[in-house]
C-alpha positions as CSV (number, residue, x, y, z in Angstrom):
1,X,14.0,-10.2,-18.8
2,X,10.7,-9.4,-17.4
3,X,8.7,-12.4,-16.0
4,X,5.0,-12.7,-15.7
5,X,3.7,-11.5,-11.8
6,X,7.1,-10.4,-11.1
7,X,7.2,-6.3,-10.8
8,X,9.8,-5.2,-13.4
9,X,10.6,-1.7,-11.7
10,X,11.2,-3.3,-7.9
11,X,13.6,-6.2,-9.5
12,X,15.2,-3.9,-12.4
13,X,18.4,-5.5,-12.9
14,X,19.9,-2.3,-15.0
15,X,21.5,0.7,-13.8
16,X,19.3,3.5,-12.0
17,X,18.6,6.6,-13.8
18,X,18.7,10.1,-12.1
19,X,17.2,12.8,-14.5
20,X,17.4,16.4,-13.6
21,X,20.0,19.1,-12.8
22,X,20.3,17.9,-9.3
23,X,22.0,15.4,-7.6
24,X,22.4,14.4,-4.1
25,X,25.6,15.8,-2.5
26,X,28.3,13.5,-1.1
27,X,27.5,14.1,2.5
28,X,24.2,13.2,1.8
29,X,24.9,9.9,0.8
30,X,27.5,9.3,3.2
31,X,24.9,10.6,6.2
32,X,22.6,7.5,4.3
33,X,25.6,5.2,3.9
34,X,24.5,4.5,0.7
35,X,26.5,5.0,-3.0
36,X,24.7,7.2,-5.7
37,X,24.3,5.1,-8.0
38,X,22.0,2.9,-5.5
39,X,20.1,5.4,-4.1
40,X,16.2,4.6,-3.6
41,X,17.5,0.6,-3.1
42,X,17.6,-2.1,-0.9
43,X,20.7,-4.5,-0.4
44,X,18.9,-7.6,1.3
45,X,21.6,-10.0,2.9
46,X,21.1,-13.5,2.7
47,X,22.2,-16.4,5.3
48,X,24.8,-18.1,3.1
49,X,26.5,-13.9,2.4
50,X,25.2,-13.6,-1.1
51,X,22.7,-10.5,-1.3
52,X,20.4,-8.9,-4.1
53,X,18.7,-5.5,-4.1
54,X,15.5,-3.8,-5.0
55,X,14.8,-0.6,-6.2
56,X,11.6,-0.4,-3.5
57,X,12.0,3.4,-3.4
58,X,12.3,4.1,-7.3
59,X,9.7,4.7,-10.4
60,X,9.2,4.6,-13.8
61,X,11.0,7.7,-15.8
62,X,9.2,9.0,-18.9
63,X,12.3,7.9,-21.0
64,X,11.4,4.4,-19.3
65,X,14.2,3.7,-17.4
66,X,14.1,3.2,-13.5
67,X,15.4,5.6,-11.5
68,X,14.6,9.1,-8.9
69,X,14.0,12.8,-10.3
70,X,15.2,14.7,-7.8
71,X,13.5,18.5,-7.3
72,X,14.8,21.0,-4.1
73,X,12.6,22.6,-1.5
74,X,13.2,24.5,1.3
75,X,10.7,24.6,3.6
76,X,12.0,28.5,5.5
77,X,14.1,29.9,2.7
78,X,15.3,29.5,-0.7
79,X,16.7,27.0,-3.3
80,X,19.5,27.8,-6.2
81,X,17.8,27.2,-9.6
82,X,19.7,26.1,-12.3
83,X,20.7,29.6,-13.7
84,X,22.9,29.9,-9.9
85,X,19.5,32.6,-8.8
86,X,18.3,32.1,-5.5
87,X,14.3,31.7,-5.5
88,X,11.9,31.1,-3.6
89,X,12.2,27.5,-1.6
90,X,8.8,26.0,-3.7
91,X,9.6,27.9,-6.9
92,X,10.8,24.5,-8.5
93,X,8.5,22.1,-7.5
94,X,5.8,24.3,-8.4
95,X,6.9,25.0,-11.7
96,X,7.7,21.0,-12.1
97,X,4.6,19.9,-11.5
98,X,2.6,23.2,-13.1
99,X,4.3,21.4,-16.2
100,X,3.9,17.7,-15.7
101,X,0.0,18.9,-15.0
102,X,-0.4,21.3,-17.9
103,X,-2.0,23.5,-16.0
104,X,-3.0,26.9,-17.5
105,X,-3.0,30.0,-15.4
106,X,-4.7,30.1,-12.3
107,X,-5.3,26.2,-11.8
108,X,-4.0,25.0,-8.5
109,X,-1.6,22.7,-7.4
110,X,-3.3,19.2,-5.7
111,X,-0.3,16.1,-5.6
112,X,0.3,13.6,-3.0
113,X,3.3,13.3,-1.3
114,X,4.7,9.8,-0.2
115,X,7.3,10.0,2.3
116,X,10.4,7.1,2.7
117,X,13.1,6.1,4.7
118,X,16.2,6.1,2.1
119,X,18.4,5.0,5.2
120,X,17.5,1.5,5.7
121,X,18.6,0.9,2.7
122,X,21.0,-2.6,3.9
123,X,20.5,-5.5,6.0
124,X,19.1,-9.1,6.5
125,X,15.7,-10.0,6.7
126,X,15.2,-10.0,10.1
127,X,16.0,-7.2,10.8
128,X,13.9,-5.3,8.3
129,X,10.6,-7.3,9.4
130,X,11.2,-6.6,13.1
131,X,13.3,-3.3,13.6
132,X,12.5,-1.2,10.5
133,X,10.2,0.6,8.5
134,X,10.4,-2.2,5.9
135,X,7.1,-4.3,7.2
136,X,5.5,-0.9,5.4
137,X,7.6,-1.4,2.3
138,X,9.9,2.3,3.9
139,X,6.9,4.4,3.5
140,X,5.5,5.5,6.4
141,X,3.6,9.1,5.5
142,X,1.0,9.8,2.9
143,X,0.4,13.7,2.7
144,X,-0.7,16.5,0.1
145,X,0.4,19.3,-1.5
146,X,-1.3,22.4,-2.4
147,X,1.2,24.9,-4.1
148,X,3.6,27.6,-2.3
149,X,4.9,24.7,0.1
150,X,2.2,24.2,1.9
151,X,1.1,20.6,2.7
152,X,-1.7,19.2,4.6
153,X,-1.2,15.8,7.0
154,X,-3.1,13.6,9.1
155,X,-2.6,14.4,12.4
156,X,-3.3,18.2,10.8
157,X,0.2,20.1,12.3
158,X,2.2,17.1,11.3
159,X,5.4,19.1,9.7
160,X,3.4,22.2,10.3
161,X,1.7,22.2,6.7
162,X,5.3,22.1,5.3
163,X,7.5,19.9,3.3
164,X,9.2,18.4,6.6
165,X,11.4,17.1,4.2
166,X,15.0,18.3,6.2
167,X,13.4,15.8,8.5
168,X,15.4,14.6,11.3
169,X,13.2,11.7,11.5
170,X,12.3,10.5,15.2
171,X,15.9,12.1,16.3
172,X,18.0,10.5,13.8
173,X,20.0,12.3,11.6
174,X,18.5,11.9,8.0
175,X,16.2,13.8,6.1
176,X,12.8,12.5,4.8
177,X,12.7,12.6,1.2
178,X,9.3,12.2,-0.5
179,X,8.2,11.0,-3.5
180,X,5.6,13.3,-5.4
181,X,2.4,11.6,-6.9
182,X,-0.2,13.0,-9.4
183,X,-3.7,11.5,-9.1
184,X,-5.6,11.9,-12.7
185,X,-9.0,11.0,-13.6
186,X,-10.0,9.9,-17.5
187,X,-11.6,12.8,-19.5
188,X,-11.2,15.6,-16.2
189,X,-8.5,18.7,-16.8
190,X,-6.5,18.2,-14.0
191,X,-7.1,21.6,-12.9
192,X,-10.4,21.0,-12.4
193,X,-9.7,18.0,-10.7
194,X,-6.8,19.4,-8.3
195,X,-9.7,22.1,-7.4
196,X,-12.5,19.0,-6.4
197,X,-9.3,17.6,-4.3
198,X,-8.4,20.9,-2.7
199,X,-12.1,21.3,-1.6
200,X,-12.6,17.5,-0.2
201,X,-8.9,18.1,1.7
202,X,-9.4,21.3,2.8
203,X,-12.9,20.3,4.6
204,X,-11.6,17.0,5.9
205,X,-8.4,17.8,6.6
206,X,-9.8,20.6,9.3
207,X,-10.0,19.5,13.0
208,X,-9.2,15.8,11.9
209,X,-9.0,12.8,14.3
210,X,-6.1,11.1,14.2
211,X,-6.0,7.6,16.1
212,X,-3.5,6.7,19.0
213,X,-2.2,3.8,17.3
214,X,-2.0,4.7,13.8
215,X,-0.2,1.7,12.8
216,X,-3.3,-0.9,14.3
217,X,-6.0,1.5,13.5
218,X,-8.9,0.2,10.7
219,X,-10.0,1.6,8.1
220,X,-14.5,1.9,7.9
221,X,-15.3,4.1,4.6
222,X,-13.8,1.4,2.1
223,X,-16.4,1.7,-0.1
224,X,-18.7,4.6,-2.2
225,X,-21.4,4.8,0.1
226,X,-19.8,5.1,3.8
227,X,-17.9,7.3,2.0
228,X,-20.2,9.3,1.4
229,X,-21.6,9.1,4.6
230,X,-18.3,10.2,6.1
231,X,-18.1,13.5,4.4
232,X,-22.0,14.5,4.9
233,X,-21.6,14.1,8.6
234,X,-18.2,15.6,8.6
235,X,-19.6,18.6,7.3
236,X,-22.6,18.5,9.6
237,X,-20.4,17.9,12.5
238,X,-21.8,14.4,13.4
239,X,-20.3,13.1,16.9
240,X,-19.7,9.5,16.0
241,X,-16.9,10.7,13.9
242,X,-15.2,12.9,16.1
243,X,-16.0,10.8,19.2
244,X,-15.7,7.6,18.2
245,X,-11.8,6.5,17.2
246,X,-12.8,3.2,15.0
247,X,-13.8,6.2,12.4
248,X,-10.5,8.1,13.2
249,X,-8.4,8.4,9.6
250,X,-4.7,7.8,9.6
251,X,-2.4,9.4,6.9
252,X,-3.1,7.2,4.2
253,X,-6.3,6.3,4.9
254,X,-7.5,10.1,5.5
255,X,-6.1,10.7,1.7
256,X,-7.8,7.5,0.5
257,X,-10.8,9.5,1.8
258,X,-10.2,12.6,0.4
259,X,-9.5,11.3,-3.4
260,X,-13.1,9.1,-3.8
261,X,-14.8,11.3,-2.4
262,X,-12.9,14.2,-4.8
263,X,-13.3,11.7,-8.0
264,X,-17.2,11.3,-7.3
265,X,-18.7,14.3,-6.4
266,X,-18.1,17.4,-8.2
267,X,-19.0,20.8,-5.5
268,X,-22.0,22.1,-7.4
269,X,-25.7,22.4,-6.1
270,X,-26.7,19.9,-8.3
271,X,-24.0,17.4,-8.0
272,X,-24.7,17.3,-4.3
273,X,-28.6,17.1,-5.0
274,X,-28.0,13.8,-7.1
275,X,-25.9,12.2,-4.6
276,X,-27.9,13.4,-1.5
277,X,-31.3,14.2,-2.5
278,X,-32.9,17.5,-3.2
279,X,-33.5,18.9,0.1
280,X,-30.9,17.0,1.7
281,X,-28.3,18.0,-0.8
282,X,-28.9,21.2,-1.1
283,X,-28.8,21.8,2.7
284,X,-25.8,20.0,2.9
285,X,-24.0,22.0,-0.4
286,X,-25.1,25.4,1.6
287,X,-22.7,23.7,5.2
288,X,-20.2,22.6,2.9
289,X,-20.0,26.6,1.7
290,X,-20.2,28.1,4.6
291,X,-17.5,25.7,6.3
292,X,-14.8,26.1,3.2
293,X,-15.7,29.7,3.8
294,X,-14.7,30.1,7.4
295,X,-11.2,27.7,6.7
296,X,-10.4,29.6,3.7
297,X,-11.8,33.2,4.7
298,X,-15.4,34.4,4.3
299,X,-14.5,37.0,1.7
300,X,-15.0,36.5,-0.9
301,X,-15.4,32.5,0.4
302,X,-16.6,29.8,-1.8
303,X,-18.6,31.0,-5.4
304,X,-20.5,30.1,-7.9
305,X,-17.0,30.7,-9.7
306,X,-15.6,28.5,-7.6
307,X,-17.8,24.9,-8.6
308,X,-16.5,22.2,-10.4
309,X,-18.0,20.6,-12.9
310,X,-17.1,17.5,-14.6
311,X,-18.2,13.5,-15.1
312,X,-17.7,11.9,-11.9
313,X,-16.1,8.0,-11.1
314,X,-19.3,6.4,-10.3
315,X,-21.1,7.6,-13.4
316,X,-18.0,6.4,-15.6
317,X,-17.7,3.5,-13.9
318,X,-21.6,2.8,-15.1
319,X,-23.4,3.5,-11.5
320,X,-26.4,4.9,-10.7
321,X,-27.3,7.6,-7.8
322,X,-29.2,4.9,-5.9
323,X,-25.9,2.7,-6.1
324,X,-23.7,4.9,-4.9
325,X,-26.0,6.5,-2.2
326,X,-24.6,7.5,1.2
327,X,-26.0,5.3,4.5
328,X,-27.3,6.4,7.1
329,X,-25.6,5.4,10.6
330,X,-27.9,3.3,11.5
331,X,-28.1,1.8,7.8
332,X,-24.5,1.3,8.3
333,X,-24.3,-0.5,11.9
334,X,-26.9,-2.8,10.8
335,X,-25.0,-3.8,7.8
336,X,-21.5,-3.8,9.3
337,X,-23.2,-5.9,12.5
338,X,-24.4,-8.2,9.7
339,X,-21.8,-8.6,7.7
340,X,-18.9,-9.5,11.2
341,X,-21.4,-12.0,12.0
342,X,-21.4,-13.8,8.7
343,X,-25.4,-13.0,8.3
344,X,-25.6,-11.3,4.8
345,X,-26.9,-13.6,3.2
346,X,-30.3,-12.9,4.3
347,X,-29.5,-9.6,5.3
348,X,-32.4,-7.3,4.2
349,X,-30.9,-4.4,4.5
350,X,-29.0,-1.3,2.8
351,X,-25.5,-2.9,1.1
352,X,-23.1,-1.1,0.0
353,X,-21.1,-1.5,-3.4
354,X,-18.1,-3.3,-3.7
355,X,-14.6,-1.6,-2.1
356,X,-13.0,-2.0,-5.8
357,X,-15.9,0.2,-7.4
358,X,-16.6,3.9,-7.9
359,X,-13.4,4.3,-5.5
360,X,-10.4,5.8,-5.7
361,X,-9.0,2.5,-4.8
362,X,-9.4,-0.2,-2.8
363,X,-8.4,-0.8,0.4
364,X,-5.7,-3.5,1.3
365,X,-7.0,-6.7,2.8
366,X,-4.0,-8.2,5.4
367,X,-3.2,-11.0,2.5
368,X,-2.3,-7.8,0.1
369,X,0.1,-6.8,2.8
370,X,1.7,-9.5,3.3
371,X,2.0,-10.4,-0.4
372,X,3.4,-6.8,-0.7
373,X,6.3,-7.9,1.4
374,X,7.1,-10.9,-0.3
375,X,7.5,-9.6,-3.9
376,X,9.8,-7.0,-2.1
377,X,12.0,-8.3,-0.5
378,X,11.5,-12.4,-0.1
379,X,10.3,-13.0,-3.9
380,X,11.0,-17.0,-4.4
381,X,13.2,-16.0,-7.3
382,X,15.2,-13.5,-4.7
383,X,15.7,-15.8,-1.2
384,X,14.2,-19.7,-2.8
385,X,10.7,-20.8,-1.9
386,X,11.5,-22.3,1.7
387,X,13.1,-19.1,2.5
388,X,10.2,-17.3,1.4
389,X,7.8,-19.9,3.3
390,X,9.6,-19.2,6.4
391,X,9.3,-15.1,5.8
392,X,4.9,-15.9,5.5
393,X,5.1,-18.3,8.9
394,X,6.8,-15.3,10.6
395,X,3.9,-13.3,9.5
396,X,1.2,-15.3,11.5
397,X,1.8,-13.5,15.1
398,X,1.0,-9.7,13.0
399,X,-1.3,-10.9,11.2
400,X,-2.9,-12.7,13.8
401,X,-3.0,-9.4,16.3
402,X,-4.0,-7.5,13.3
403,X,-7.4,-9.3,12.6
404,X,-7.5,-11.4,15.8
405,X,-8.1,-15.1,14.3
406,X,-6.6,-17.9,15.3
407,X,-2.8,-18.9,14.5
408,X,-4.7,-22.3,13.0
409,X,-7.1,-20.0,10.7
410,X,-3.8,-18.5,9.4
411,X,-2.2,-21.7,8.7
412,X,-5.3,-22.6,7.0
413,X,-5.5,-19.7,4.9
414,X,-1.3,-19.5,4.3
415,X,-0.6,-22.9,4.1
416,X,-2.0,-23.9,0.7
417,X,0.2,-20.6,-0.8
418,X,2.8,-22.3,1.1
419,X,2.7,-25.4,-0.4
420,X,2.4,-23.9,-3.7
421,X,5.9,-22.6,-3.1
422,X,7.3,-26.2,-1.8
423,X,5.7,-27.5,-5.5
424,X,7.8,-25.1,-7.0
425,X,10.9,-26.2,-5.0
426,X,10.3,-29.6,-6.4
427,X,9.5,-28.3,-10.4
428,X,13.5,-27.1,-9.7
429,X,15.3,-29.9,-7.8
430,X,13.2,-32.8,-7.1
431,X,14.3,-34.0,-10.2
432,X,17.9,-33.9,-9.8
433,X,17.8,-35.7,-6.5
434,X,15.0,-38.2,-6.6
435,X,15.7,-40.4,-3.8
436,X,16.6,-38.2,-1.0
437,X,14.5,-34.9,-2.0
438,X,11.6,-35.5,0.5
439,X,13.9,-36.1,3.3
440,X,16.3,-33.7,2.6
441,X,13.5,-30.5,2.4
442,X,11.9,-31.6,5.0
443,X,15.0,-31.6,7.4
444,X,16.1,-28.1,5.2
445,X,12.2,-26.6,6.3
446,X,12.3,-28.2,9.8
447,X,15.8,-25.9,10.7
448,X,14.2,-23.1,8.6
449,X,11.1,-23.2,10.6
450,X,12.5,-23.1,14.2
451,X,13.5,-26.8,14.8
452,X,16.3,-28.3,16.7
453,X,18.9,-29.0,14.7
454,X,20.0,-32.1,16.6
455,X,16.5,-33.7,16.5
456,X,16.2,-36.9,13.8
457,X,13.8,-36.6,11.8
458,X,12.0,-39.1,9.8
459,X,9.9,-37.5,6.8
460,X,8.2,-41.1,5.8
461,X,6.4,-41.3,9.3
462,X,5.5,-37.9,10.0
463,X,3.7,-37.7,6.6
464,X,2.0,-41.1,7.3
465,X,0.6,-39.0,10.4
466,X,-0.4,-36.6,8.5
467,X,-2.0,-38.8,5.6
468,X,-3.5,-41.4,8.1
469,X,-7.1,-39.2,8.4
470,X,-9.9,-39.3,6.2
471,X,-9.4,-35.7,5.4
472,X,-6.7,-33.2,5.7
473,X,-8.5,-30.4,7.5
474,X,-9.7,-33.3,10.3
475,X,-5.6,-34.5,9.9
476,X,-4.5,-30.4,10.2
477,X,-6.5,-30.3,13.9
478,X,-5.3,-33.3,15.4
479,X,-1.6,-32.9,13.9
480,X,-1.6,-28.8,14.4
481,X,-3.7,-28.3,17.3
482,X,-3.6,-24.7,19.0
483,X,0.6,-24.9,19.0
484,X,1.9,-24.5,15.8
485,X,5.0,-27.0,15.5
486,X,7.7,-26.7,13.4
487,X,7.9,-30.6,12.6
488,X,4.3,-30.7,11.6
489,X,4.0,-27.6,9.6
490,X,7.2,-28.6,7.4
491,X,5.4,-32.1,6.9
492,X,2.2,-30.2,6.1
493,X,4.8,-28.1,3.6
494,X,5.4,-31.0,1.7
495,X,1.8,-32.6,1.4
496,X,1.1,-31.8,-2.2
497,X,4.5,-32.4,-3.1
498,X,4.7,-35.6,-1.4
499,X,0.9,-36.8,-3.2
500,X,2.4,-35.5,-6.4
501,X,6.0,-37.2,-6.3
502,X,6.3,-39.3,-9.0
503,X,4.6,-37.0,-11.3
504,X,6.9,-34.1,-10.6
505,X,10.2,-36.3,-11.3
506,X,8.3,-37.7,-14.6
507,X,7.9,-34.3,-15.5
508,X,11.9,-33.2,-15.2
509,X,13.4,-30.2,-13.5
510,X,12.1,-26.7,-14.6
511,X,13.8,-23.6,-14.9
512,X,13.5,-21.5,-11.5
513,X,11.6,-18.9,-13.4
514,X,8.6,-21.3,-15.5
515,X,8.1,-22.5,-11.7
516,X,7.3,-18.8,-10.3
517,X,5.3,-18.5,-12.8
518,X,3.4,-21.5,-12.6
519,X,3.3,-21.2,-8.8
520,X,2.0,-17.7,-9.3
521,X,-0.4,-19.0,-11.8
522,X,-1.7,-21.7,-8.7
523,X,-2.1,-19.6,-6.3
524,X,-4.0,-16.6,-7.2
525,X,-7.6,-18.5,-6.0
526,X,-5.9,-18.9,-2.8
527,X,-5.1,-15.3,-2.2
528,X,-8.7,-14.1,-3.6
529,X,-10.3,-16.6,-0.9
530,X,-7.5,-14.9,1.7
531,X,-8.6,-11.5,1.3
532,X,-12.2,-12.7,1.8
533,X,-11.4,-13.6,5.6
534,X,-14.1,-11.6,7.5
535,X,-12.9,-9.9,10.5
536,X,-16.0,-10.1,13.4
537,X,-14.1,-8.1,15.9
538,X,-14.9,-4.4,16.2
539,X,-11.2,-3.5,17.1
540,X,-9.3,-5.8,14.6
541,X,-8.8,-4.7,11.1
542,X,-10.0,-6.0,8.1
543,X,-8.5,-3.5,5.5
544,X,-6.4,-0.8,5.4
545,X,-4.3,1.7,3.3
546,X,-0.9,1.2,4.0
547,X,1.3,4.7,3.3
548,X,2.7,2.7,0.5
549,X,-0.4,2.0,-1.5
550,X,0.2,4.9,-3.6
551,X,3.7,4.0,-4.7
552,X,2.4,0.4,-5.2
553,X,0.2,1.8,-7.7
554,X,2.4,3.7,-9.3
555,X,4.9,1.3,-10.2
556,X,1.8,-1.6,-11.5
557,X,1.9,-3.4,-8.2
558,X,-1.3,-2.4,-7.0
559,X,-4.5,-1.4,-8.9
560,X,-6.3,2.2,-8.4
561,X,-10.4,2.3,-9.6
562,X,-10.7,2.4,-13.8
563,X,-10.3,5.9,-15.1
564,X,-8.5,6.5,-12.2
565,X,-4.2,7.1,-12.4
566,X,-1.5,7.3,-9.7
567,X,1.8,8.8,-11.1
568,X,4.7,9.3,-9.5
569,X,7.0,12.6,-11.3
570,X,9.9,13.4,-8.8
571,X,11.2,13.2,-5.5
572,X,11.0,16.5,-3.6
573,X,14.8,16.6,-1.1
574,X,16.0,19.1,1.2
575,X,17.9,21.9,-0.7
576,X,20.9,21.1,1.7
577,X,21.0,17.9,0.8
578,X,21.3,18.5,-3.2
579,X,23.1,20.4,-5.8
580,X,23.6,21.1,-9.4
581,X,25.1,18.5,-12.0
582,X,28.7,18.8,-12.5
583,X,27.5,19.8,-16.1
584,X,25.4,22.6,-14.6
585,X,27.8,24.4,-13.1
């Protein structure tokens, strides 16, 4: 049964498919301690031994089932096609997605390629939050593919413009299986499209910058017009963005780059003239030749047979040039000093469009990430809301480093989700306990929240304390201060239940499903005012694009720009680690 806000290919209770003529072989599996049937999934154990699993690695099917496609490389040699004839070690891939694409003869190849940890596939959720991959939902590379196995990176020589697939991950034994991801635009050929993409990639992807810590690192051109920026100075060799490493791109956020940027401007003289102006962009389309020229080779080089022509995002989207125009830096520092200080409102100068328009897609704010997490692998219908709760509160030291506020801004901003998710604990059993339900959550959240299970606890006067100021933010700083406790932050858990008590027994016990939704229903003006926290140090981060956006959107859990599709096809393994279907042989 599919339930409103909860992802139906993550928590797909069925059986998972795997299409194809290939199959992972029994070593494999046993190397990734993991049956077939459950590959691409995560067992999550509980506290009381009960478990669940998602299917956080997996994708929609064109039959529409949930499951993996797997496709061989081989990255030095060759692969076994279905007919038992060695070929080439990109042969099938290529041909998979020349297909999928329906491309015609002589259009390139331009996917993404999403790379995942298939080996933490099993434990608790400790363990994944603080000693795993799983805090980026497994995925921790975002790179390209061009055709003929060769893939481009951020740092550039990461897996040496190959697959890297075979892996060996950081020493360990396991491969690094990738899932493979078409990006469409409405109304383009894709061969046209995978041409604009080859050219934004290939320019941006030469000499890149990669930051020290990847992981920490920001993310500046979120929008259209510092975007745009971005690639002019690129091309013109700028300093800032070589010099400076707040404009350094990680994986992801290097591809973010590379799609809107491919999506808006088609390489011809004249698209570059609109965007740029007519001097300015038609000095600018002259650099851009002459540098594709000297990656590629000057001969023949770039062509007029090589231009793209096609409708771009920002004109779909209903944008004009002036919109969508580029800043200058020092347009740019005067609206990004603004905008940290909280001054835009009277800010006078050049703005830039919204992150969500005439973009690829936007940027994750640190609420998207940590919501991410939750409907993964703490969903309220999964662990219950207080174990949920508890999964948010251990949370606030990240998120706090991440953006550098305050662990009392956090509370303020994760609290009211919080006690969203105590009012749905009380929709399912406040009802059938009346009497002792406050007390009795109260002492369950205290435990779950780091107390002492040998202190008494007394839930009538510590929500008198909490009730006994005028107003609750005035009651949040006397009770809260700058030390977070855990008897005060279960009491302020319980607030809205508490002023709500009698109603929510009237009411009757729900089912634990019509209070997820309802709770999800309550708390979406919460997140929206979350992701509107403005960060106002230069070396915290705001947004970012997590490795995992791609899948996200992919599988309907995260949004790309309108006219714009992310679709994930197949899942590219090492040959060694595959082979044909019994029925294939």
């Amino acid at each position: 049964m599919n339930i409103p806000f909860r992802n139906p290919i993550v928590h797909d209770s069925g059986d998972s498919s795997f299409p194809g003529q290939y199959e992972l072989t029994d070593a494999a599996l046993d190397q990734y301690k993991i049956e077939r049937a459950k590959f691409g999934t995560t067992e999550i154990l509980l506290a009381d031994g009960s478990s669940f699993t998602v299917k956080d690695y997996q994708y929609l099917l064109p039959d529409g089932k949930i499951g993996m496609h797997f496709v061989p490389i081989s990255d030095d040699g060759s692969v076994m096609d279905p007919n038992h004839a060695y070929v080439p070690g990109a042969s099938l891939i290529d041909a998979f997605l020349k297909e999928k694409m329906q491309l015609e003869e002589g259009d390139p190849i331009y996917a993404l390629i999403n790379y995942f940890h298939p080996e933490q596939n099993k434990g608790n959720l400790e363990f994944f939050l603080t000693k795993s991959d799983k805090i980026e939902l497994g995925f921790t590379h975002l790179g390209a593919y061009y055709g003929n196995g060769y893939t481009t990176n951020a740092p550039m020589l990461y897996h040496s413009h190959k697959f890297g697939v075979n892996g060996k991950v950081d020493g360990t034994p396991f491969g690094y299986p990738a899932n493979v991801q078409i990006i469409s635009l409405e109304g383009v050929p894709q061969g046209t499209l995978n041409k604009n993409l080859q050219y934004v990639d290939t320019c941006l992807n030469s000499g890149i910058m990669f930051p020290k810590d990847y992981k920490n690192s920001k993310f500046r051109p979120i929008d259209i017009n510092t975007a745009l920026m971005f690639y002019r100075d690129w091309i013109k060799f700028e300093g800032y963005l070589r010099n400076d490493d707040t404009w350094f791109t990680y994986c992801a956020a290097h591809k973010t780059l590379v799609a809107t940027i491919a999506l808006n401007l088609p390489h011809n003289l004249i698209s570059f003239q609109e965007i740029y102006g007519e001097n300015e962009g038609k000095d600018l389309y002259n650099r851009f030749v002459k540098f594709y020229s000297n990656i590629i080779g000057p001969d023949p080089g770039f062509t007029s047979k090589n231009e793209t022509f096609f409708e771009p995002l920002w004109k779909k989207q209903g944008f004009t040039a002036k919109q969508i125009s580029p800043f200058t830096l020092k347009e740019y520092e005067a609206y990004d000093t603004a905008r940290r200080g909280g001054l835009l409102n009277g800010f006078k100068g050049k703005k830039p469009l919204q992150p969500s328009e005439a973009t690829c897609w936007a940027p994750q704010s640190a609420a998207d990430v940590m919501l991410d997490i939750i409907q993964f692998y703490a969903d309220m219908l999964d662990v219950g809301p207080i174990v949920s709760s508890t999964i948010i509160l251990a949370l606030m030291e990240k998120i706090d480093d991440r953006m550098g506020i305050s662990k009392l801004e956090f509370l303020m901003h994760a609290m009211p989700i919080i006690e969203k998710l105590m009012m749905a604990h009380a929709h399912i059993y406040a009802a059938k306990d009346p009497k002792n339900y406050l007390q009795n959550t109260f002492s369950e959240l205290y435990l779950a929240f780091g107390g002492n299970k040998n202190d008494e606890l007394d839930f009538e006067k510590e929500i008198k304390k909490l009730h006994s100021f005028k107003g609750l933010a005035a009651s949040l700083f006397h009770f809260i201060k700058s030390d977070p406790k855990p008897i005060a932050i279960a009491a302020w858990a319980l607030f809205e239940v508490f002023t709500q008590h009698d109603k929510i027994i009237n009411e009757g016990t729900m089912s634990p499903a019509d209070a997820y939704v309802k709770m999800m229903e309550s708390i979406q003006d919460d997140l929206e005012n979350d992701r509107q926290i403005t960060v106002k140090e230069k070396d915290k981060i705001e947004y970012n694009t997590p490795p995992a956006i791609t899948h996200l959107m992919s599988i309907g859990m995260y949004q790309p720009g309108q006219f714009v599709k992310v679709q994930e096809v197949c899942t590219v393994v090492d040959f060694g680690e595959v082979q044909l279907k019994q029925s294939n042989t």
